[in-house]
ZAMARGU-4260 file (C-alpha; in steps of 0.2 Angstrom, whole numbers, plus 5000, padded with zeros to 4 digits):
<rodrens>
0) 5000/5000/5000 | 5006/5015/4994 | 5002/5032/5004 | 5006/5049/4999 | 5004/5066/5009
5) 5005/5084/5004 | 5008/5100/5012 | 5018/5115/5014 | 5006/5125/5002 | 4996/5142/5011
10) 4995/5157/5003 | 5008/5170/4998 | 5007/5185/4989 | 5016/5188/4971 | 5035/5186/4973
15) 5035/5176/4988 | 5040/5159/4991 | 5035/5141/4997 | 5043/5124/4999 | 5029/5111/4997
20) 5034/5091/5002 | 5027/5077/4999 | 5030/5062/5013 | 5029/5044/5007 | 5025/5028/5014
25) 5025/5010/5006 | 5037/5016/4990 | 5055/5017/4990 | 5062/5032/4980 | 5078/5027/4975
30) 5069/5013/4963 | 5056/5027/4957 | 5053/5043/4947 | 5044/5056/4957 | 5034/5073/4949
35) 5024/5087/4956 | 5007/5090/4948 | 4995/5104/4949 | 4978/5108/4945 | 4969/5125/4946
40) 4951/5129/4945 | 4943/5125/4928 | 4959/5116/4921 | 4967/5099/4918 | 4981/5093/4931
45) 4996/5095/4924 | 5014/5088/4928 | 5025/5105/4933 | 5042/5095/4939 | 5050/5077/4939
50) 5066/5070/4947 | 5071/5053/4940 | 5079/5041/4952 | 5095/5044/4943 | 5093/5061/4949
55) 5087/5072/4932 | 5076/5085/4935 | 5061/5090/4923 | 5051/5105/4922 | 5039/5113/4911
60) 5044/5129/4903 | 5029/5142/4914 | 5041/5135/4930 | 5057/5134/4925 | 5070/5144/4935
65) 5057/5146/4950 | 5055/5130/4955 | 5068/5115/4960 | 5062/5099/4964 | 5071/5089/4976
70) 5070/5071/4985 | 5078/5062/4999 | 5079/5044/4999 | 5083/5041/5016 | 5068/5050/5021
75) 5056/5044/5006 | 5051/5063/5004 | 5051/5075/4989 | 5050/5094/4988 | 5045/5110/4977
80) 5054/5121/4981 | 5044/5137/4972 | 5050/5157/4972 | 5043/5171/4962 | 5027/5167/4963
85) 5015/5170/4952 | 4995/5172/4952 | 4994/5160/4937 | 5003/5146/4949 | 4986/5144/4960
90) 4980/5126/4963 | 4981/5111/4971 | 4997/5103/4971 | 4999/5084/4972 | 5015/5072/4970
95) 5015/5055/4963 | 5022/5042/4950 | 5022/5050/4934 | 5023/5032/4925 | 5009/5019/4933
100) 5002/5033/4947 | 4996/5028/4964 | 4982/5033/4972 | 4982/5053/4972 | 4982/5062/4989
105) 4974/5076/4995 | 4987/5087/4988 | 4991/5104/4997 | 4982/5123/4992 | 4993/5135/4987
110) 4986/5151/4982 | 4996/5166/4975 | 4988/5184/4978 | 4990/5200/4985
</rodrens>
């Protein structure tokens, strides 16, 4: 059984920053690719970052140079890192497997206004 838990996200205004994690039981990271997905209000989820277990890191072009996406193995966890926020980046935030998903969690709310 594979568990996974958001949070971190709250809300900020324009510029600021956030470091989301995502806490994992039941998976072991070091055999796994891990992404961050968001969705926002009226709009598809979409996968915003990936780190491969061989340590690449992925992002879509509306985050890259704001956002790093990080893991620890030892700690089966792994972070967004997310600076210069930006309205557009409101939504709920989720982790998971980008190939074969598990079951999503609740994901964290992150809202960006002033």
């Amino acid at each position: 059984q594979v568990q996974l838990v958001e949070s971190g996200g709250g809300l900020v205004q324009p510029g600021g920053s956030l470091r989301l994690s995502c806490a994992a039981s039941g998976i072991r990271f070091s055999t796994n690719t891990m992404g961050w997905y968001r969705q926002a209000p009226g709009k598809q989820r979409e996968l915003v970052a990936s780190f491969t277990s061989g340590g690449a890191a992925m992002y879509v072009d509306s985050v890259k140079g704001r956002f790093t996406i990080s893991r620890d193995n030892a700690k089966n966890t792994v972070y967004l890192q997310m600076n210069s926020l930006k309205p557009e980046d409101t939504a709920v935030y989720y982790c998971n497997r980008p190939r074969d998903p598990f079951d999503w969690g609740q994901g964290t709310q992150v809202t960006v206004s002033s």
